[in-house]
C-alpha positions as CSV (number, residue, x, y, z in Angstrom):
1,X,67.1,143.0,196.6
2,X,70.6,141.6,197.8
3,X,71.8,142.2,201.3
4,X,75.2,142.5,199.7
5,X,76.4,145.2,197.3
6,X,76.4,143.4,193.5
7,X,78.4,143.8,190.6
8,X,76.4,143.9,187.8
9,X,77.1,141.7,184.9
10,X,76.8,144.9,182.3
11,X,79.5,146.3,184.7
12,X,81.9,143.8,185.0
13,X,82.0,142.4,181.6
14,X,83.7,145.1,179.7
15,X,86.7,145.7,177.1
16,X,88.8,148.3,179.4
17,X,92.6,149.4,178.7
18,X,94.9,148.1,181.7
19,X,95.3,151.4,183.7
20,X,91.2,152.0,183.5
21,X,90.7,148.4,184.7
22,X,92.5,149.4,187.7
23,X,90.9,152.3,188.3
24,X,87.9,150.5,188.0
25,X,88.4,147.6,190.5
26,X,89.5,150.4,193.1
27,X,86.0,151.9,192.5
28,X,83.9,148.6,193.2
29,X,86.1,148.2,196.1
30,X,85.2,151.5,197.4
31,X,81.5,150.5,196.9
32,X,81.6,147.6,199.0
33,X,83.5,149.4,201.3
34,X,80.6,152.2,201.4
35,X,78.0,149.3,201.7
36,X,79.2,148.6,205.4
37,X,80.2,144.6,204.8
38,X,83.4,145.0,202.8
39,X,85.4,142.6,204.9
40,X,82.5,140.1,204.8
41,X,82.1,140.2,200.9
42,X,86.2,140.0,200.6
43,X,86.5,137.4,202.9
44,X,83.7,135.5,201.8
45,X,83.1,136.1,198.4
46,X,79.6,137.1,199.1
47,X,77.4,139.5,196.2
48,X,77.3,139.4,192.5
49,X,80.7,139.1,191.0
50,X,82.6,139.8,194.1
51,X,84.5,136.5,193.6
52,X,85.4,137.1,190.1
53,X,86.2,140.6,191.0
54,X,88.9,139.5,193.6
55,X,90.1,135.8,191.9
56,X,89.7,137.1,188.3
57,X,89.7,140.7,187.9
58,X,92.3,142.0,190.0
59,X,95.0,139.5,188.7
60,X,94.1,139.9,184.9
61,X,94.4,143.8,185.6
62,X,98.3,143.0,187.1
63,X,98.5,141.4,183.8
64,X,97.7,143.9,181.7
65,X,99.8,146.3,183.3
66,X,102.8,144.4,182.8
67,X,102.0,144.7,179.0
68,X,101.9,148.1,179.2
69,X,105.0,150.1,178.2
70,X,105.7,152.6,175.4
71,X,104.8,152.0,172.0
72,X,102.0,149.3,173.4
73,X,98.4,150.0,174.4
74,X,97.4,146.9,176.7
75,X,93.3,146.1,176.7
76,X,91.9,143.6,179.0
77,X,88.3,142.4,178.6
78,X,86.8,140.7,181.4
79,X,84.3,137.5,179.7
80,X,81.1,136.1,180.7
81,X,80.9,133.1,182.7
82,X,79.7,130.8,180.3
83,X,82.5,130.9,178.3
84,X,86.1,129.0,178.5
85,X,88.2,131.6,178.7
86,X,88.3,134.4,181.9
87,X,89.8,137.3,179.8
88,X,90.7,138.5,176.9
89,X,94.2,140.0,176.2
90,X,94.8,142.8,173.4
91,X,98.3,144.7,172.7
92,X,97.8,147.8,170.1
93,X,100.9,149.2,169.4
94,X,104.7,147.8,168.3
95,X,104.4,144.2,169.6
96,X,100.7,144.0,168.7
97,X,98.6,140.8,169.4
98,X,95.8,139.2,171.2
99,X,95.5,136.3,173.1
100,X,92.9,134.8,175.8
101,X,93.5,134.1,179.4
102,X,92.5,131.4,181.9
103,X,93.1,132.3,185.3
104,X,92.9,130.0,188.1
105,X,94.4,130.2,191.9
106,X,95.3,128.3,194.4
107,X,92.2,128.3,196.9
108,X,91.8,125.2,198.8
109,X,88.6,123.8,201.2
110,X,91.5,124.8,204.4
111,X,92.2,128.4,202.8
112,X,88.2,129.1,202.2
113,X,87.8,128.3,205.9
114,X,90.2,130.4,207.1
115,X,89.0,133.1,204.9
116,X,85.5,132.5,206.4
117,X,86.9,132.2,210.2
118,X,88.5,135.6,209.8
119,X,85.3,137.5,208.5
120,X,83.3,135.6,211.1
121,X,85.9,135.5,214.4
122,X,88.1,138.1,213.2
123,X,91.1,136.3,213.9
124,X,92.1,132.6,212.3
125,X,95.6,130.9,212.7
126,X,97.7,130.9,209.7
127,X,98.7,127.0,209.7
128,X,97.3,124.2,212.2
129,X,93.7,121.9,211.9
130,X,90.7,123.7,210.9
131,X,87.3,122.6,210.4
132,X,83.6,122.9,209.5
133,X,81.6,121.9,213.1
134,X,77.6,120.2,212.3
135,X,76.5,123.6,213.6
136,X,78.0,125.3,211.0
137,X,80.3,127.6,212.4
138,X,84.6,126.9,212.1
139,X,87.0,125.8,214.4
140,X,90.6,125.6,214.4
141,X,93.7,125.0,215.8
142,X,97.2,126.0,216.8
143,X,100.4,124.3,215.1
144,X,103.7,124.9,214.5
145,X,104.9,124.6,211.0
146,X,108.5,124.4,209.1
147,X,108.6,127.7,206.6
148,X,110.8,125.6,203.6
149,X,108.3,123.1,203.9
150,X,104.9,125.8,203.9
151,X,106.8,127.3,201.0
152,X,106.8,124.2,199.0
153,X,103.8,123.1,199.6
154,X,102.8,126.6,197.6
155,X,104.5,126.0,195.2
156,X,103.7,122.4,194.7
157,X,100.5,123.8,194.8
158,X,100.7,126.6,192.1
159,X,102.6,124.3,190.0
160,X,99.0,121.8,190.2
161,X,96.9,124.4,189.8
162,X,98.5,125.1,186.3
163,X,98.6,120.8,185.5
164,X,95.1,120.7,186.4
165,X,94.6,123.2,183.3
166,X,96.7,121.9,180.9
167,X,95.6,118.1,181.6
168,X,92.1,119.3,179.9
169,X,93.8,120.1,176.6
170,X,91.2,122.5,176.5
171,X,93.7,125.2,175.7
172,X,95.5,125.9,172.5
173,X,98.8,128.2,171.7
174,X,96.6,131.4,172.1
175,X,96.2,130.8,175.6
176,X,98.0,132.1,179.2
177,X,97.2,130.2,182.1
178,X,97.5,132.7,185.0
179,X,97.8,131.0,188.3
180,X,96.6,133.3,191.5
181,X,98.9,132.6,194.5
182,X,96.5,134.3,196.5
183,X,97.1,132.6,200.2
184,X,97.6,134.2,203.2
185,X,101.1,132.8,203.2
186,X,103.3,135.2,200.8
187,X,105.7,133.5,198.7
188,X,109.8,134.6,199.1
189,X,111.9,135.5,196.1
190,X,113.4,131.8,196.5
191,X,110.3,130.3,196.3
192,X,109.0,132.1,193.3
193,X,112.4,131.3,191.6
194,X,111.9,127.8,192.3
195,X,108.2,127.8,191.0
196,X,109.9,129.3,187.9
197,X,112.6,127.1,187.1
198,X,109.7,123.7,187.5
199,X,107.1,125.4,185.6
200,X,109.8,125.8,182.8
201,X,110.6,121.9,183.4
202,X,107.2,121.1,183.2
203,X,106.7,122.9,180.0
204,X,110.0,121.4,178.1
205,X,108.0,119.5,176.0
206,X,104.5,121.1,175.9
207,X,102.8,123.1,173.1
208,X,99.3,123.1,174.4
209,X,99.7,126.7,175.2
210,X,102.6,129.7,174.5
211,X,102.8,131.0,178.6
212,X,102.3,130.6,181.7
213,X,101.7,134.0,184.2
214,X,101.9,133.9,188.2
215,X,100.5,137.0,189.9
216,X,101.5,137.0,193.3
217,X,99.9,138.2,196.3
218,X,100.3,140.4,198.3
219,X,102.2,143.0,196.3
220,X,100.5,141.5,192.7
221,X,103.6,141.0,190.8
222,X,103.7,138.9,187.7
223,X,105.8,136.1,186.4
224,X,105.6,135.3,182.8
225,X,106.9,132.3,181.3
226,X,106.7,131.3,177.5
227,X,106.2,127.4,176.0
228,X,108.9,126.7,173.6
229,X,110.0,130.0,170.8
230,X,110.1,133.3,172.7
231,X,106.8,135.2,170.9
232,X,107.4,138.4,169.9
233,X,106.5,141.5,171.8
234,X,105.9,139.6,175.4
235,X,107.7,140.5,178.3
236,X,109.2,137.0,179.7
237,X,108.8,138.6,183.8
238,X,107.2,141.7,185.1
């Protein structure tokens, strides 16, 4: 038996409208809360589906929400891992449609240790060196750091993410790429602007897929930006 509290694959991998997916995340939340190691499992990703819970779940959910408005049902299904896709988008209603998602987010080896540090030390610094010791435990540093330049290196970052997808041409013009900007460092309303206005750039002249999402921690707001014709029904930002 698991020392962690697990998310069974039954459980997870269900067809659930938008607003019951939420409600449903904030229940396995309160279980690993009850279990006595919630900041342990969030931090590091411990227990059966936790990390698809927190990577995958919770930003396909912001998703599906934002597709939600009257006259449309939004459904999100959350896939098994041996498929290619992360999720499955369905609209019932006026602008009805379905279409699959790939999420991915913006996790680096530096951004998984100070993750770790902070479940295991309880503090970490936010920007400076930081490193893996032989023994196994983390150590890091102290550093001063310009905010333009930490905000660009997010976005530069985000912007990757979504290249590294679409350089696979595993995608087609059913599919959303939904990047994660799930670091500690929150993005500003000029840098998400910015992050717009160069993912529509990059897209100019690629059909591979018909949008690109950002879902933005920490207050989970989503971006949406289409590849070439505006489809119909699909909010362009929510």
């Amino acid at each position: 038996m698991s020392e962690y509290v697990d998310i069974a694959d039954d459980d997870y991998e269900q067809r659930r409208h938008a607003r019951e997916l939420v409600t449903w995340i904030n229940a396995k939340f309160r279980d690993l809360d009850a279990g006595g190691r919630l900041e342990e499992q969030f931090f590091e990703r411990k227990g059966r589906n936790v990390k698809r819970l927190i990577e995958e779940a919770v930003p396909l959910s912001r998703l599906g929400l934002s597709l939600w408005k009257p006259g449309d049902e939004a459904y999100v299904s959350l896939l098994p891992e041996n498929v290619r896709y992360d999720g499955l988008m369905e609209v019932d209603g006026f602008s009805a449609r379905s279409f699959n998602v790939e999420v991915t987010t913006i996790e680096t080896e530096q951004s998984t240790l100070r993750r770790q540090m902070l479940s295991r030390e309880g503090t970490v610094t936010l920007a400076g060196p930081i490193r893996r010791k032989r023994d196994g435990s983390i150590e890091d540093g102290m550093e001063g750091v310009e905010v333009s330049e930490q905000q660009e290196a997010i976005v530069t970052l985000a912007l990757n993410r979504l290249k590294a997808k679409t350089d696979t041409k595993s995608y087609d013009e059913n599919t959303a790429i939904l990047v994660y900007l799930n670091d500690f460092w929150p993005l500003p309303a000029e840098g998400r602007l910015a992050l717009h206005r160069l993912t529509e750039q990059y897209l100019w002249e690629r059909q591979e897929i018909f949008a690109v999402c950002y879902c933005f921690s920490p207050d989970l707001a989503v971006d949406w930006i289409e590849v070439g014709r505006r489809k119909p029904g699909l909010p362009r930002a929510a």
